[in-house]
C-alpha positions as CSV (number, residue, x, y, z in Angstrom):
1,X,18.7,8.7,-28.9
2,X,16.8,12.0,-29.2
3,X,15.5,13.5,-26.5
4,X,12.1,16.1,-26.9
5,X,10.5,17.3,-23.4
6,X,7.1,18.2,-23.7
7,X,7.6,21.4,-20.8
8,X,11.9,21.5,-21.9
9,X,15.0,20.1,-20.4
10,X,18.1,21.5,-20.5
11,X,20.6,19.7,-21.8
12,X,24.5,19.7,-21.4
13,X,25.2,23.7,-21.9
14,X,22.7,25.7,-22.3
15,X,20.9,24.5,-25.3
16,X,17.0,23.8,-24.1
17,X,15.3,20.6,-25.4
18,X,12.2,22.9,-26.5
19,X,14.4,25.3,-28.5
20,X,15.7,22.0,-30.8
21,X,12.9,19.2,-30.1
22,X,11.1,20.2,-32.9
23,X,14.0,20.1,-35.2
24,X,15.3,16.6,-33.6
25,X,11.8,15.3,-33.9
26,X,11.2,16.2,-37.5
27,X,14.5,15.2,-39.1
28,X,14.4,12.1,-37.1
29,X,10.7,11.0,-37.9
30,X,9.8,12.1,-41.1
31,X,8.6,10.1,-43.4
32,X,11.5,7.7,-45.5
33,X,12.1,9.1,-49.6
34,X,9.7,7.2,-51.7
35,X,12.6,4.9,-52.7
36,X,12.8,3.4,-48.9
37,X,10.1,0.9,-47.8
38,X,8.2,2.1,-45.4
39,X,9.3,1.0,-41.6
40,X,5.9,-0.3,-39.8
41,X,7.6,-2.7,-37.8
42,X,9.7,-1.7,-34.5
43,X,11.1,-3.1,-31.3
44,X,11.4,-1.0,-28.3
45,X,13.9,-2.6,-24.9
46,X,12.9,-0.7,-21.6
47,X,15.4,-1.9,-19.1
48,X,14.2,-0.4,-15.6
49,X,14.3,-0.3,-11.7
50,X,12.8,1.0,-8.6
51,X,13.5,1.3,-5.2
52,X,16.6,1.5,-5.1
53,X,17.7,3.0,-1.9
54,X,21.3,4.3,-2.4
55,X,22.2,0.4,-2.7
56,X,25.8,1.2,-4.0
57,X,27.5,-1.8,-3.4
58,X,25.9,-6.0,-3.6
59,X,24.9,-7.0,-0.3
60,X,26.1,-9.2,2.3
61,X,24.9,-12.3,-0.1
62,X,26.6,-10.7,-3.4
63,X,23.1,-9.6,-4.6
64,X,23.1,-5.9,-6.5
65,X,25.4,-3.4,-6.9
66,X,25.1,-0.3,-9.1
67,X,28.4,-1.3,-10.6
68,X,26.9,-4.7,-12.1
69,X,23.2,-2.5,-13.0
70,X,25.2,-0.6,-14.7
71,X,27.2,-3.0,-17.0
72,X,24.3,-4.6,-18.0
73,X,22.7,-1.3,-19.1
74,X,26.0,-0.3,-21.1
75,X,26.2,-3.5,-22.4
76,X,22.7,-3.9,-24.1
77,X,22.9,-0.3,-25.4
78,X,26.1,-0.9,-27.0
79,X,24.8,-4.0,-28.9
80,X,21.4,-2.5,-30.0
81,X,19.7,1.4,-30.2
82,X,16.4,0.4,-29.0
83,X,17.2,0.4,-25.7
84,X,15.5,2.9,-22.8
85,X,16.6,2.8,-19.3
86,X,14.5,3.9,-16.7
87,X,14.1,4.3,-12.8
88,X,10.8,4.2,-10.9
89,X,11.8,6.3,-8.0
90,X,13.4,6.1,-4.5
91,X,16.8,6.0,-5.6
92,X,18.0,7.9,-2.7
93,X,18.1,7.2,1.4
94,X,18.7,3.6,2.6
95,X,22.6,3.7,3.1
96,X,25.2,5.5,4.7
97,X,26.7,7.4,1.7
98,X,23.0,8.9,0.9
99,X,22.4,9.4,4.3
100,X,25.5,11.2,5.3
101,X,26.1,13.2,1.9
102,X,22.2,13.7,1.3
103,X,21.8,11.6,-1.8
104,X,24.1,13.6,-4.0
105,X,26.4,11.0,-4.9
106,X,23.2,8.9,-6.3
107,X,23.0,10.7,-9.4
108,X,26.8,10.9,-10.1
109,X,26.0,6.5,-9.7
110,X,23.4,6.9,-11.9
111,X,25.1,9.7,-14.4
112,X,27.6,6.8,-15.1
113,X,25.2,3.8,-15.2
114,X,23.2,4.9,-18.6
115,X,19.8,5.8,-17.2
116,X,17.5,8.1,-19.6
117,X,15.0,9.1,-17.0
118,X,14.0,8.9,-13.6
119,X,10.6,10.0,-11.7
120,X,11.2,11.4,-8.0
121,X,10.0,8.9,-5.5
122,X,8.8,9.9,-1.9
123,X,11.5,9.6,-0.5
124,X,13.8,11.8,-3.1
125,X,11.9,14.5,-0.9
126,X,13.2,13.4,2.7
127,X,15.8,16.2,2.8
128,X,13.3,18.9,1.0
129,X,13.0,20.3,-2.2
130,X,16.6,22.2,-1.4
131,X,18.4,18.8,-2.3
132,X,15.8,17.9,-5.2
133,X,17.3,20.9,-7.0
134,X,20.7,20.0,-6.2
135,X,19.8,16.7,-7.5
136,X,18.6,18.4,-10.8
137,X,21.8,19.5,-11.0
138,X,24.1,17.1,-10.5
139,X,21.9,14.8,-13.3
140,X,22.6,14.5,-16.6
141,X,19.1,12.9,-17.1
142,X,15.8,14.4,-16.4
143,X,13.9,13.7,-13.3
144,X,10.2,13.7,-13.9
145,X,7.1,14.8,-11.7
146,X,3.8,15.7,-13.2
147,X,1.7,15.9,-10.2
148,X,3.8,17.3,-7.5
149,X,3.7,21.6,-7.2
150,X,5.6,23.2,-5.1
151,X,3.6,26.6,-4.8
152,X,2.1,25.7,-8.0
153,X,5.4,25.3,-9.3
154,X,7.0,22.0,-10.8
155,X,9.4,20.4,-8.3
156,X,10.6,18.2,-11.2
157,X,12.8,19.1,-14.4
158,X,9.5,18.2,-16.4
159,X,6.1,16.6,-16.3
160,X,6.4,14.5,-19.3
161,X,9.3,13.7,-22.1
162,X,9.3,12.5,-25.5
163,X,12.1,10.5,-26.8
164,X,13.2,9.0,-29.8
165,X,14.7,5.4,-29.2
166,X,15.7,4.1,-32.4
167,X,12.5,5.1,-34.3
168,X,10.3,4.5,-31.5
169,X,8.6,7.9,-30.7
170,X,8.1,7.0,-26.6
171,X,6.5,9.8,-24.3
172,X,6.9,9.1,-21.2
173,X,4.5,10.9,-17.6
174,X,6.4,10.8,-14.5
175,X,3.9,10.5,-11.6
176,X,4.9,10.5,-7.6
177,X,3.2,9.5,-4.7
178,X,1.7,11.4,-1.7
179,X,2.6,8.7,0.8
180,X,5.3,10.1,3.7
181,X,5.9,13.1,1.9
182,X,4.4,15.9,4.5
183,X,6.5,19.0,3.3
184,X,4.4,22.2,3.6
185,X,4.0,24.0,0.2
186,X,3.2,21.3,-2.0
187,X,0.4,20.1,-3.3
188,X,-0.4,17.0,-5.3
189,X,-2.6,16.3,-8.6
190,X,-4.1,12.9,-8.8
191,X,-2.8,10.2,-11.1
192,X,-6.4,10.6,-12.8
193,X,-5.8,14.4,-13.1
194,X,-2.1,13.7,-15.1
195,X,-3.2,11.0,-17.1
196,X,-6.0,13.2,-18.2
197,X,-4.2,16.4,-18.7
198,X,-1.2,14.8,-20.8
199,X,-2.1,11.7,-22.8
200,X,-4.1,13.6,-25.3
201,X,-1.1,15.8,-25.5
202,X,1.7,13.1,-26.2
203,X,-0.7,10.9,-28.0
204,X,-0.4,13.0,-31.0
205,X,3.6,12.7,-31.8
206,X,3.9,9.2,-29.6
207,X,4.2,5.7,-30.6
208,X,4.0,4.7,-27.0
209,X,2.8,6.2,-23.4
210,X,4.7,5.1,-20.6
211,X,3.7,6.1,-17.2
212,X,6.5,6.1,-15.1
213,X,5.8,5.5,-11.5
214,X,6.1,5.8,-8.0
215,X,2.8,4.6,-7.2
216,X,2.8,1.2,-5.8
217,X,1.2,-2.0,-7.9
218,X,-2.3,-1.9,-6.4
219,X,-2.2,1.6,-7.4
220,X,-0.6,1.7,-10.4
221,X,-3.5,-1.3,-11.2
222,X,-6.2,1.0,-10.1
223,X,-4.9,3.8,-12.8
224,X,-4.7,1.3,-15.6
225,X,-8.1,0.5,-14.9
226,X,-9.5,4.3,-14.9
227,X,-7.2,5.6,-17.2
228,X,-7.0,5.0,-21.1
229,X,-4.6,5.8,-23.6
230,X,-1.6,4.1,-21.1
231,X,0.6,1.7,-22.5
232,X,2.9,0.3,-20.2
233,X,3.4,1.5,-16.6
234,X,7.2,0.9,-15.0
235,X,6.2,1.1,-11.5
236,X,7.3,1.3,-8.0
237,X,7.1,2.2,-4.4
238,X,5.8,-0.7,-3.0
239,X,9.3,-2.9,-4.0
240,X,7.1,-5.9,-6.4
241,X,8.6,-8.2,-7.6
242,X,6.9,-9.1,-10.9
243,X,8.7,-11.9,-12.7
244,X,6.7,-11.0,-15.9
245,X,5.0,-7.9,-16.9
246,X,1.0,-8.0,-16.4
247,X,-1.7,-6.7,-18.6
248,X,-4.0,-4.8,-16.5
249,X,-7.0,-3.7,-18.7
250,X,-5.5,-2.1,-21.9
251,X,-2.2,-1.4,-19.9
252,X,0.8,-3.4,-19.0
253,X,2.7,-3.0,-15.9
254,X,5.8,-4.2,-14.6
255,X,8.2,-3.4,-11.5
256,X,11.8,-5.4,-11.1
257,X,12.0,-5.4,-6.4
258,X,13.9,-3.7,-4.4
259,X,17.2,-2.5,-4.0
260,X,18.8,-3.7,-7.3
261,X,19.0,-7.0,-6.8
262,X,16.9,-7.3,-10.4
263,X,16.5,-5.9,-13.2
264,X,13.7,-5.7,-15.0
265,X,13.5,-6.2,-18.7
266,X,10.8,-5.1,-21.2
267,X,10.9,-5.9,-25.2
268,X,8.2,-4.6,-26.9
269,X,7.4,-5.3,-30.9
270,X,5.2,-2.2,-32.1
271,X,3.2,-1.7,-35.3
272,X,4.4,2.6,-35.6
273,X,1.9,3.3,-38.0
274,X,-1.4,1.4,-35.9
275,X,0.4,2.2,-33.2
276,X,-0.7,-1.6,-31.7
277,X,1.6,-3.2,-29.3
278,X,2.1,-6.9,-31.2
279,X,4.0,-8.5,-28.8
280,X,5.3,-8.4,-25.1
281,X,8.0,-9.9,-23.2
282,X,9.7,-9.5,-19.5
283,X,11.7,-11.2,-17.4
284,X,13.8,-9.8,-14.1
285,X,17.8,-10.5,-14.6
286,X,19.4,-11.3,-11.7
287,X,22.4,-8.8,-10.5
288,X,24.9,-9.5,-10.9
289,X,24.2,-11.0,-14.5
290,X,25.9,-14.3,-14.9
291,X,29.0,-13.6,-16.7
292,X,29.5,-9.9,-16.3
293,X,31.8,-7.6,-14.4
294,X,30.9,-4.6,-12.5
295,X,31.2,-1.4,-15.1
296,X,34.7,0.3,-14.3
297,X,33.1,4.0,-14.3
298,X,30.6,3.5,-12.4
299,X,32.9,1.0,-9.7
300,X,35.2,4.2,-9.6
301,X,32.3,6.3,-8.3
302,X,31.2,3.9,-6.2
303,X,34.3,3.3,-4.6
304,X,35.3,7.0,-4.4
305,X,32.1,7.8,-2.4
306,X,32.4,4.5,-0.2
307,X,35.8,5.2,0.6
308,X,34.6,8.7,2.6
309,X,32.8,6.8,5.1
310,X,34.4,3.3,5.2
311,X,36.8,4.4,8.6
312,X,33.6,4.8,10.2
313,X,31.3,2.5,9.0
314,X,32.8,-0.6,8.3
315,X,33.9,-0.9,12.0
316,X,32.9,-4.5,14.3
317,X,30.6,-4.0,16.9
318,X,29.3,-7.3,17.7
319,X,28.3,-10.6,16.5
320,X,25.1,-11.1,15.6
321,X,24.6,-15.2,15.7
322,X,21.8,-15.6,12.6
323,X,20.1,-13.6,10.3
324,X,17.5,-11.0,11.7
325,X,14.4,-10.5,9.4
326,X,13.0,-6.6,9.5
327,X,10.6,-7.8,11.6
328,X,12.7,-9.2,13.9
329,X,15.2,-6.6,13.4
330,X,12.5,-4.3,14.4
331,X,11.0,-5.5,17.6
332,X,15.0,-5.9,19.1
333,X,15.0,-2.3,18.4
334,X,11.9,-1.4,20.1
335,X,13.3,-3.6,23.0
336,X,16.5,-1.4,23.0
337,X,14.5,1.9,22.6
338,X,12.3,0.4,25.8
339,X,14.9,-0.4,28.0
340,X,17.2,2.5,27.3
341,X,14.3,5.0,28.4
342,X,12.5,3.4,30.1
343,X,8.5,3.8,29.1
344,X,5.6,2.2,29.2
345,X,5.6,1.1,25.3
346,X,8.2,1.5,21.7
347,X,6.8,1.3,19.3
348,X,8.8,1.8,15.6
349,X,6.7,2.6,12.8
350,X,6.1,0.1,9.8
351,X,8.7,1.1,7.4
352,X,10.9,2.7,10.0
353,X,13.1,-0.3,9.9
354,X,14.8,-0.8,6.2
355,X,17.0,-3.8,6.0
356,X,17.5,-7.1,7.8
357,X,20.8,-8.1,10.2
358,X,22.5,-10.6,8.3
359,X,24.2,-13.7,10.3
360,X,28.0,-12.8,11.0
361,X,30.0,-9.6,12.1
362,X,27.8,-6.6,13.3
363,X,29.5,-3.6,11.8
364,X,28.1,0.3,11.8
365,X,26.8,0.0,8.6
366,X,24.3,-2.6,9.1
367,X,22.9,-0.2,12.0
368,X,22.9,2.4,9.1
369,X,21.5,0.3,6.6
370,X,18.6,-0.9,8.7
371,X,17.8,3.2,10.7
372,X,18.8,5.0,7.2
373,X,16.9,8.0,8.0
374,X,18.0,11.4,9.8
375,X,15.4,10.7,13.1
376,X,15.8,11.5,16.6
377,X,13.4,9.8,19.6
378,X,10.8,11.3,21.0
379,X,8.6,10.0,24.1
380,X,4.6,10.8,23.3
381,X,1.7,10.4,26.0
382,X,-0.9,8.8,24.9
383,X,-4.4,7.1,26.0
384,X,-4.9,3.2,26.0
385,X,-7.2,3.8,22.9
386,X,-4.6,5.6,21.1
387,X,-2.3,2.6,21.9
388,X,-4.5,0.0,20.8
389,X,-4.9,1.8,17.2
390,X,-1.2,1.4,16.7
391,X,-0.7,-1.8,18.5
392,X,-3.7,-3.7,18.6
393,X,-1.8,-6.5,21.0
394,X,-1.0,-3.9,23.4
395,X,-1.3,-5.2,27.1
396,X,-1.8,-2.8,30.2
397,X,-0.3,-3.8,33.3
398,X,-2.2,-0.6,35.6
399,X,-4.9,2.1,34.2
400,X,-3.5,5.5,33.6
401,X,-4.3,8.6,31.8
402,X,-1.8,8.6,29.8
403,X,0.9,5.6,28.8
404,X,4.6,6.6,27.3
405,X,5.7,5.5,24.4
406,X,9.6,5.6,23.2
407,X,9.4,6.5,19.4
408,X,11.1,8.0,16.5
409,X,10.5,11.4,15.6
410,X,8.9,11.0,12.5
411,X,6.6,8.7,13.9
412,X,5.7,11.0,16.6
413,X,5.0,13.8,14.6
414,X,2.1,11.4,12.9
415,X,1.1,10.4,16.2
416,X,0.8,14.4,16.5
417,X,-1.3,14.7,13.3
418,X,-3.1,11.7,13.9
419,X,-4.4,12.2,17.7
420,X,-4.2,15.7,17.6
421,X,-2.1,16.0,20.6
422,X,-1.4,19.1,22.3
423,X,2.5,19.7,22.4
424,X,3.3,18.9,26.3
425,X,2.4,15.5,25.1
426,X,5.4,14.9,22.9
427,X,8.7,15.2,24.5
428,X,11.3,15.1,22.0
429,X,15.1,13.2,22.9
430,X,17.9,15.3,20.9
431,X,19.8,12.0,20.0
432,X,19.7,10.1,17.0
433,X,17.3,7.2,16.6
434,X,20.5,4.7,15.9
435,X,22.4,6.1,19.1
436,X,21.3,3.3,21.5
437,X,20.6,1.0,19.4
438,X,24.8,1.3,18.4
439,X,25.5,2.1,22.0
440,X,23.8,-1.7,23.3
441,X,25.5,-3.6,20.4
442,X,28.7,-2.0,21.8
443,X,27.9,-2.7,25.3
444,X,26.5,-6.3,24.7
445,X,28.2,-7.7,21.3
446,X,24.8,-8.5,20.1
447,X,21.4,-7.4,18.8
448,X,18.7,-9.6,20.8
449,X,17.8,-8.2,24.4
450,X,15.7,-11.2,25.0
């Protein structure tokens, strides 16, 4: 596989992509001698995920693991060379080892696991553009970004790529969403606005545009729609699930869930000289694949990193009698966060809570798994009205000016933005948002305060 980058990549040493793309692309596309039939017909495998959230190891029902992405990956690109692996973004923050070590070890997973490219998801950008770069380095694939400037800078290794997979001249625009990012200094170009700027340009030496995105389906649906020239998007953000790709206008779209439990699978059949997609097929494999073992290399990783915080992570704390969904999951903590402090309301923002409790031993890590993020608690004031927009249901026992609310921080600082509050109305708690939530299970063995 040759690898051209429309802006340059470096690649292992110092040699820059744009110093030998043109080179690579020209001895590896020109036209066959006059002796060799011409090669109009091509297939083209994009194997992909998204969302994957630092989800190392298969969870507490054997679903995922990097380890078993990974073999699959390795496995199909050893049997064929048409084969392109991409992820869709959010690969970090969702599990103790990203949280505690800042997503590094995520790319040393992925390093190992056969991935071409990658496009920064929103929450790549939890810990600031500091660890994106550190992430840069530490990846032997590039990480693409078209429409997110630092400063009017790139934040990404690249906007777009162009690679050769087998014959198969594939460029590729990585575009990121706005949502939760709120880091000052950046600034964002519409999916419109990329789509625009760089089709036209990759159109000219490509057999194929691929958007890859961090988007979100209805959004991603809403490109294809105003877009032309895409011809597949590989999406996510908003974890779907698409058991088959969908066409979408001129443009088909796929996105394999969350948290690796699937993988998604694309085979295209390509006319190279109309350029004409003749055929399309997808499914979603189920990981682990049925009759595969976890890849060693990447197991080794795995292990290595999981081994740092298993002493404090995979400690008993309670029993928690049957399976919690989030949204279970998420009042219970509200109900903790309530009593602990003692306020009028708690109130954890939608997407504040990121797995479910499964049925059995409460250890550490499930706490972890479910509060990933570096939050503390803050208590805001607010009015009845400014209740009622964030919990409709609310119920007032006595009129007051102002009601208390037992929060997380970064959902206070929204509440902040969103009400314009003044700042003796936000009274931040210097504890971790997890603390009491650890501290009851401790106390009580369990998870439901009802």
């Amino acid at each position: 596989m040759k690898f051209c980058s429309v802006d340059g990549f470096r690649l292992a040493g110092s040699i820059s992509v744009a110093a030998v793309c043109g080179a690579l692309f020209w001895s590896s596309c020109a036209a066959a001698p006059p002796s060799e039939p011409a090669r109009n017909i091509d297939t083209l495998t994009i194997l992909h995920t998204n969302d994957m959230h630092a989800q190392l190891l298969p969870d507490d029902k054997g679903r995922g693991g990097w380890a078993a992405i990974a073999s699959v990956i390795k496995a199909r690109k050893q049997s064929r060379p048409d084969v392109l692996a991409l992820d869709a973004g959010d690969m970090t923050q969702g599990t103790p080892v990203s949280s505690i070590f800042y997503g590094r070890p995520i790319f040393q997973v992925m390093n190992a696991s056969g991935y071409d490219f990658a496009v920064l998801g929103n929450h790549e950008f939890d810990n600031g553009t500091s660890r994106i770069r550190e992430f840069r380095e530490i990846a032997d694939f590039p990480l693409l970004s078209a429409n997110v400037l630092e400063h009017g800078e790139l934040v990404a290794d690249a906007p777009t790529a162009l690679v050769d997979v087998d014959g198969v001249r594939v460029g590729i625009i990585g575009i990121t969403t706005r949502d939760s990012i709120h880091q000052e200094g950046l600034s964002f170009l519409t999916p419109e606005q990329v789509v625009a700027r760089y089709v036209p340009e990759l159109d000219e030496r490509a057999h194929l545009i691929v958007v890859l995105s961090h988007l979100g389906h209805e959004r991603e649906r809403k490109l294809a729609l105003a877009s032309e020239g895409i011809d597949v998007i590989v999406g996510g953000h908003t974890n779907a699930k698409l058991e088959a790709p969908v066409k979408v206008g001129n443009t088909w779209i796929a996105q394999a869930g969350p948290r690796g439990r699937l993988l998604g699978e694309l085979n295209l059949t390509l006319d190279l000289e109309t350029e004409e997609i003749l055929s399309v097929e997808g499914r979603l494999i189920p990981i682990p694949a049925p009759g595969s073992t976890p890849d060693p290399e990447t197991l080794a990783i795995i292990q290595e990193w999981e081994g740092r915080v298993a002493g404090t992570m995979n400690v008993k704390i309670g029993y928690n009698p049957k399976e919690q969904s989030i949204s279970t999951l998420k009042q219970n903590i509200e109900r903790v966060w309530l009593a602990t402090y003692r306020t009028d309301f708690a109130h954890q923002n939608p997407g504040g809570t990121r797995a479910y409790l499964p049925a059995g031993d409460i250890l550490v890590r499930h706490i972890w798994n479910a509060m990933p993020f570096d939050n503390t608690l803050a208590v805001v004031d607010l009015t009845a009205e400014e209740i009622r927009t964030l919990m409709p249901d609310a119920a007032f026992d006595e009129p007051k000016q102002h009601y208390t609310v037992i929060t997380n921080s970064y959902a206070g600082e929204r509440m902040r933005e969103r009400f314009n509050l003044p700042p003796e109305r936000i009274h931040p708690i210097d504890t971790a948002w997890r603390e009491p939530i650890l501290d009851y299970v401790r106390k009580h063995g369990h998870l439901d305060p009802d």
